[in-house]
KEMAR-824962 format. One record per residue (C-alpha): y, x, z. Coordinates in steps of 0.001 Angstrom, whole numbers, plus 500000, padded with zeros to 6 digits. Layout:
YXZ/...
% end
This chain:
611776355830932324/614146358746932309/618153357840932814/618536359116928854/616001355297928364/617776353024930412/619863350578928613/622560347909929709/623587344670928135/625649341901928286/623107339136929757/622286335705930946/623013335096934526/619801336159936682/620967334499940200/616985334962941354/616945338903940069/620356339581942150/618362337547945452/615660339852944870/617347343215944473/619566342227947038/616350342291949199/615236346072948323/618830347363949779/619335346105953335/621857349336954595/624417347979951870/624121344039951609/622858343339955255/624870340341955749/623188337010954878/626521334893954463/627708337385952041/624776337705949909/624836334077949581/628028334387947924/626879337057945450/623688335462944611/626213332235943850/628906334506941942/625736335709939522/625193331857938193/628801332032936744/630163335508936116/629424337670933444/626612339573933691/625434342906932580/621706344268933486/619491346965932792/615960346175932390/612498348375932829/610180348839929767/608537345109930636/611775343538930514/611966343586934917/615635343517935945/616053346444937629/619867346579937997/623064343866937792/626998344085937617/629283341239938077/632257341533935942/635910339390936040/638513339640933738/641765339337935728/644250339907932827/644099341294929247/645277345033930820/642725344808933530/639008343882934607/637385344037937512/633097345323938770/632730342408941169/629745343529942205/626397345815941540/623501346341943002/620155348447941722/616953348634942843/615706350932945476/613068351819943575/615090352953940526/618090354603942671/619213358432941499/617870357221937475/621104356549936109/620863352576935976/624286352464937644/625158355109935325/624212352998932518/625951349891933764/629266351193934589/629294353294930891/628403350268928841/631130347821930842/633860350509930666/633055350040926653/633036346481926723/636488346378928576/638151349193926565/636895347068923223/638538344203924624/642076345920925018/642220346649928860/643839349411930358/642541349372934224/638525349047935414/639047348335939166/636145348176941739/636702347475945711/634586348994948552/634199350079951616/637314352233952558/636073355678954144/638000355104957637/634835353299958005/631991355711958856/629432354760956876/627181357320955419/625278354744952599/629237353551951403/630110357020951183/627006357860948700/629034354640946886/631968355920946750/630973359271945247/629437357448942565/632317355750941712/634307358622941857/631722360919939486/632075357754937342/635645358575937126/637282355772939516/640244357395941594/640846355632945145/644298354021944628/644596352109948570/642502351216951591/643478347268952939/642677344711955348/641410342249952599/637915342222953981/639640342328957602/640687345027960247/636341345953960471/635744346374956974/638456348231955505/638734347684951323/639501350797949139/640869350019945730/639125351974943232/640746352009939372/639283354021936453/642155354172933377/640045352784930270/642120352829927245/641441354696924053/644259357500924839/642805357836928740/641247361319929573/641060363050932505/638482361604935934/638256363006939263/640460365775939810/642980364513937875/643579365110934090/646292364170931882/646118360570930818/648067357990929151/647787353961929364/646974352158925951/650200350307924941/650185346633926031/647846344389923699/649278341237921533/648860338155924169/647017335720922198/648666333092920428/647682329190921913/644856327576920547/645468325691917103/647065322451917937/644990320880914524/641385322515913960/641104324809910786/639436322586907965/638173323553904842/635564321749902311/632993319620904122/633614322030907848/635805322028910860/636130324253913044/637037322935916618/636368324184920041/633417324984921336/631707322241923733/629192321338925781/626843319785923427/626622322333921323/624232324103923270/621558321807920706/622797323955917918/622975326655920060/619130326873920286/618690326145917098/620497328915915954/618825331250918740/615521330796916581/617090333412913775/615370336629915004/618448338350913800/621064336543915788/619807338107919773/620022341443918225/624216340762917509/625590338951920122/624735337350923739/622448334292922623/618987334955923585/616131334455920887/614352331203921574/617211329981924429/615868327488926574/618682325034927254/620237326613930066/620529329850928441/622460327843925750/624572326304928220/625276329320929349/626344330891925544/628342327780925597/630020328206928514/630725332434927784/631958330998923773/634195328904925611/636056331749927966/636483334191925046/640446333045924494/641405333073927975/640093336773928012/642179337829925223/638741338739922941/639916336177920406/639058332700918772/635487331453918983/635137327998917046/632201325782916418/631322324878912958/630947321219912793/630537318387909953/633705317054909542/631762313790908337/630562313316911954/631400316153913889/627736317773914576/627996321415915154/626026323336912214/626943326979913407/629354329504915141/632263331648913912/634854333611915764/638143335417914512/638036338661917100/641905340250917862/641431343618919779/643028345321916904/645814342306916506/648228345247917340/647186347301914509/647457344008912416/643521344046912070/641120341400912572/637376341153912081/635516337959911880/632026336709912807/629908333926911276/626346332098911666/624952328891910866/621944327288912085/618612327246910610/618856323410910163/621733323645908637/622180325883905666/621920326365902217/624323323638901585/627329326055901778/628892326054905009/629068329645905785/631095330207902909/633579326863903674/633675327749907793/634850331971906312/637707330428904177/638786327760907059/638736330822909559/640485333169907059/643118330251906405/643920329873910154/644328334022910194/646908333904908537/648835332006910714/648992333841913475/652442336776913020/651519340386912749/648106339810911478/647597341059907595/643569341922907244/640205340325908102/637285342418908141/633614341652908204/630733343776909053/627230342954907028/624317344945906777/623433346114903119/620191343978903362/622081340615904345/622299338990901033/623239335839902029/625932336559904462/627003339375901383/627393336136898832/629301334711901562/631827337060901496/632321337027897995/631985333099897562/635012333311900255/637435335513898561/636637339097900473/636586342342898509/633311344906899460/635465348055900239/632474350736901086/629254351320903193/630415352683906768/626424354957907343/625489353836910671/628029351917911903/626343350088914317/623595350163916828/621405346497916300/618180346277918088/618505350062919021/618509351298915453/621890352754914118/622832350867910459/624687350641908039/626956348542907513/628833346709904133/632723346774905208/634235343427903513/638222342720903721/640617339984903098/644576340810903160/647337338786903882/648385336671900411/651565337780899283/652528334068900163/652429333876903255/654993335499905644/654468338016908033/656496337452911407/
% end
């Protein structure tokens, strides 16, 4: 594959892929006691890989979120095999994305400091620097032998400028979240309550759509650790400041029928856009439509917000009839809008505003 092919994503963890590259790069990770750590870091972080044309792992980063301003690469490694391709490339690019869409300000990355002679760290650190990271300190952190350089890379949408300076500017602060709902959002027959454990059943069920992999971080056909792994990424979406991620249950008997999630990286711009899927099992008995209005309802209440969008592809008529049995208004077609399942599409922009009712704070 040439480095214009390789692709990164948002993934399950892959503990066994990170023991195994870990293996084909000795002169970097050489040190059993700390491998064990990163090989037990990959069964909880977030994960981001690039795979080969047969779906091989061939590269992994380790990402943290420390604060809404600032994230953290935790760790990467890449095969030997695929070195000098641009799969780090491709990692780093499609993270920095993911953290500016989120609202931070500050990638960081830590490494070995260069008062260490170390010729294969040094190769590192010139990556990180053509990837536009600018050393900001060398510490003891690691301990007096293995001094740790700070590494940051500004991220915001008004940041310009890498290596060798440049004129940039930090994105203004971002809204902090407001608290979780103390009473979940009802509407019709649906609640919408946080996302738990057990959900992962519906969680499968829903990974059977062919369309839902191809939008979000579910894989088709999730076994039930993969779903328990969704679960568990739904469930950290608040703390990181991405927004409100809600299960759609029955409020009859509380069974989970589907997934929605109100997303705020534009709360400072007043914007919102919303997200919404119900299990195979479940529909056609109108919950989409109920859990849209319930999530729209709860919008509302949180100050500075005055529009919802949604995103649906021209072809989507059900999720389109959703929208209008809900109350949105179909503004225009935004031409390839959005990349799904490599393909650039179009997409149907949909908006709800703020009743004149309700206050804004």
């Amino acid at each position: 594959m040439t480095e214009a092919d390789w692709r990164a994503q948002r993934d399950e963890a892959v503990p066994e892929d990170v023991e195994r590259l870990l293996a084909t790069v000795p002169e970097w990770f050489g040190r059993p006691e700390s491998n064990a750590e990163y090989i037990d870091d990959a069964r909880r972080m977030e994960t981001w890989t690039v795979r080969d044309e047969h779906g091989r792992v061939v590269g992994v980063t380790l990402v943290t979120h420390h604060f809404p301003q600032t994230s953290e690469i935790h760790f990467t490694v890449v095969d030997r095999s695929v070195h000098g391709e641009g799969v780090g490339n491709a990692m780093i690019e499609a993270i920095t994305e993911d953290v500016r869409a989120r609202g931070a300000q500050l990638l960081e990355v830590k490494t070995l400091g260069p008062s260490k002679d170390d010729p294969n760290y040094a190769r590192t650190r010139h990556f990180y620097e053509k990837m536009g990271f600018l050393p900001l300190e060398e510490t003891d952190l690691w301990g007096a032998d293995t001094p740790c350089l700070i590494m940051v890379k500004p991220v915001g949408h008004h940041a310009q400028g890498g290596q060798g300076g440049g004129d940039w500017r930090l994105m203004p602060t971002p809204h902090r979240l407001p608290p979780w709902p103390s009473t979940d959002p009802e509407f019709g027959a649906i609640r919408l309550r946080r996302v738990e454990l057990r959900d992962a059943v519906m969680a499968c069920d829903l990974s059977t759509d062919p369309y839902v992999p191809l939008t979000g971080t579910l894989p088709g056909h999730a076994s039930r650790e993969e779903a328990e792994s969704w679960v568990r990424r739904q469930q950290g979406r608040h703390a990181e400041g991405r927004g409100f991620s809600f299960t759609i249950a029955r409020r009859s008997d509380d069974e989970a029928v589907g997934h929605c999630g109100l997303w705020l990286k534009d709360l400072a711009d007043g914007r919102a856009s919303a997200g919404y899927a119900i299990a195979p099992s479940s529909r056609h008995r109108g919950y989409a439509a109920e859990a849209l209005v319930a999530l729209t309802n709860f919008a509302w209440t949180i100050p500075g917000l005055s529009r919802v969008e949604l995103f649906i592809e021209p072809g989507n008529s059900g999720s389109l009839r959703t929208a209008d049995r809900a109350g949105y208004v179909r503004e225009r077609v935004l031409v390839e809008h959005q990349e799904i399942g490599g393909t650039r599409r179009d997409m149907v922009l949909y908006a709800a505003s703020r009743p004149p009712s309700e206050s804004v704070e």
